[in-house]
C-alpha positions in Angstrom: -2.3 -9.2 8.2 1.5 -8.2 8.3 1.3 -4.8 7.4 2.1 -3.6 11.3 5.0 -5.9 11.8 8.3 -4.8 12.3 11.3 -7.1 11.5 13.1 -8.1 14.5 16.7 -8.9 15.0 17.6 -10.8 18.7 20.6 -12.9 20.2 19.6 -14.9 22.7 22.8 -17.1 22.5 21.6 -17.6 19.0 20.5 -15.2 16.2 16.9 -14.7 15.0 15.6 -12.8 12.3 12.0 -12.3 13.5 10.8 -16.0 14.1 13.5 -17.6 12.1 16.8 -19.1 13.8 20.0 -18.8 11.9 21.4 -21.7 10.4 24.6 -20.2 8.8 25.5 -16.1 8.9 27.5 -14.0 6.5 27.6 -15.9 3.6 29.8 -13.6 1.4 27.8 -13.1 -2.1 28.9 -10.7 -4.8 26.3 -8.0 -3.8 26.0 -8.2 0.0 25.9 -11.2 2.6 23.6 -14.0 3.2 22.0 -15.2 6.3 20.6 -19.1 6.1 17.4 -19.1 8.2 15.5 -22.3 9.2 12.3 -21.1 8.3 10.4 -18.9 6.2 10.2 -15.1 7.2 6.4 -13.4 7.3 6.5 -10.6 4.7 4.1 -6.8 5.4 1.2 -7.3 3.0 0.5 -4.2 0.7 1.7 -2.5 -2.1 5.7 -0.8 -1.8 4.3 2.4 -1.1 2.1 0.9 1.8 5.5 -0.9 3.5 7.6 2.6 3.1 4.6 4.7 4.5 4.0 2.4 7.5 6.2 4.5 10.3 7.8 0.7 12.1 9.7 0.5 9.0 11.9 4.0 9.4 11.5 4.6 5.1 10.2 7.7 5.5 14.0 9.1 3.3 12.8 6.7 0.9 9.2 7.8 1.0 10.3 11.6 0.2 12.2 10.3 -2.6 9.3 8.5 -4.1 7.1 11.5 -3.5 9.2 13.6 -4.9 10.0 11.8 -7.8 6.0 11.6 -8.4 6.1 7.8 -8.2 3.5 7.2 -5.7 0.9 5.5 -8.3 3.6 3.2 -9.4 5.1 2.1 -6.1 1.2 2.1 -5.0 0.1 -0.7 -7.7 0.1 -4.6 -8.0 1.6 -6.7 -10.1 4.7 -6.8 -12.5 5.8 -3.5 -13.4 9.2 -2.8 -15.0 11.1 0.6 -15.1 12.6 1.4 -18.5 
């Protein structure tokens, strides 16, 4: 269903993250900053692999990376995983 969006940043005299309006931006954390949106964001559907294959989302660095690394069956399954 979401696997062809594309996440979508706009100011239109306020900020939107796809169809969410921002409530409160830059919200210092200890690893990285925090936007506050009024609603909840759609998410691509699919595995990892399918999101950094799918060209709208630019990964293909991170693709080649994966690929090279041989972890395409990992990134390609569902469910918990953990990396040890």
């Amino acid at each position: 269903m979401f696997s062809n969006s594309t996440f979508c940043l706009l100011y239109q005299g306020s900020l939107y993250f796809n169809q969410g309006t921002v409530v409160k931006g830059e919200i210092q954390a200890s690893n990285g900053v925090i936007y506050l949106v009024d609603e909840v964001l759609d998410v691509p559907e699919g595995t990892i692999l399918d999101v950094i294959n799918n060209p709208a989302y630019n990964l293909s660095g991170f693709a080649n990376l994966v690929h090279g690394a041989g972890l395409d069956r990992t990134f390609n399954s569902t469910g918990k995983f953990e990396f040890r």
